[in-house]
BALOBA-1460 file (C-alpha; in Angstrom, 3 decimals):
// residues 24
<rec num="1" residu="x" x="0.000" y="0.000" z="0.000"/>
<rec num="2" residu="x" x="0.880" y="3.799" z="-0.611"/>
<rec num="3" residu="x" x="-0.300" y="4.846" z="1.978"/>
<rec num="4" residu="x" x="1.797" y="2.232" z="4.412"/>
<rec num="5" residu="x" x="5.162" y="3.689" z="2.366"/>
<rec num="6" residu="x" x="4.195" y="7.357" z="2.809"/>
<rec num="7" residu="x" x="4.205" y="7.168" z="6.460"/>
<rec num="8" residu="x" x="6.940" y="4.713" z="6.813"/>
<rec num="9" residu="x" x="9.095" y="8.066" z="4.938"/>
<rec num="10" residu="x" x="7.296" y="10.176" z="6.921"/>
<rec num="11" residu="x" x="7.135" y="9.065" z="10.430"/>
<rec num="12" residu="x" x="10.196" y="6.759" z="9.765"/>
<rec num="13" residu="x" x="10.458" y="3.900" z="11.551"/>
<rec num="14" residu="x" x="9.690" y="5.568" z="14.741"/>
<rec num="15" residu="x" x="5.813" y="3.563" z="13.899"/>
<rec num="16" residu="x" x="6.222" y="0.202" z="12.603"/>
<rec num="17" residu="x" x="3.431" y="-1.100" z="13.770"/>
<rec num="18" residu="x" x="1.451" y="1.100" z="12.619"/>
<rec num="19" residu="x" x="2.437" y="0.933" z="9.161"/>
<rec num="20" residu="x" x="2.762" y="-2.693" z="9.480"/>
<rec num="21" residu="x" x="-1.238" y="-2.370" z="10.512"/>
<rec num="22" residu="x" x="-1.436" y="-0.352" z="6.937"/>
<rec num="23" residu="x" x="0.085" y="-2.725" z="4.763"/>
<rec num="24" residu="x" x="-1.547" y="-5.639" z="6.008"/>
């Protein structure tokens, strides 16, 4: 997902989970 990239650049990977939540 986009989205799940854009906020892993974003918010780096100070929120893996959450972008783990994303791209799942």
């Amino acid at each position: 997902q986009e989205v799940g990239h854009k906020i892993d650049f974003r918010e780096g990977p100070a929120l893996p989970v959450l972008d783990h939540l994303l791209t799942d």
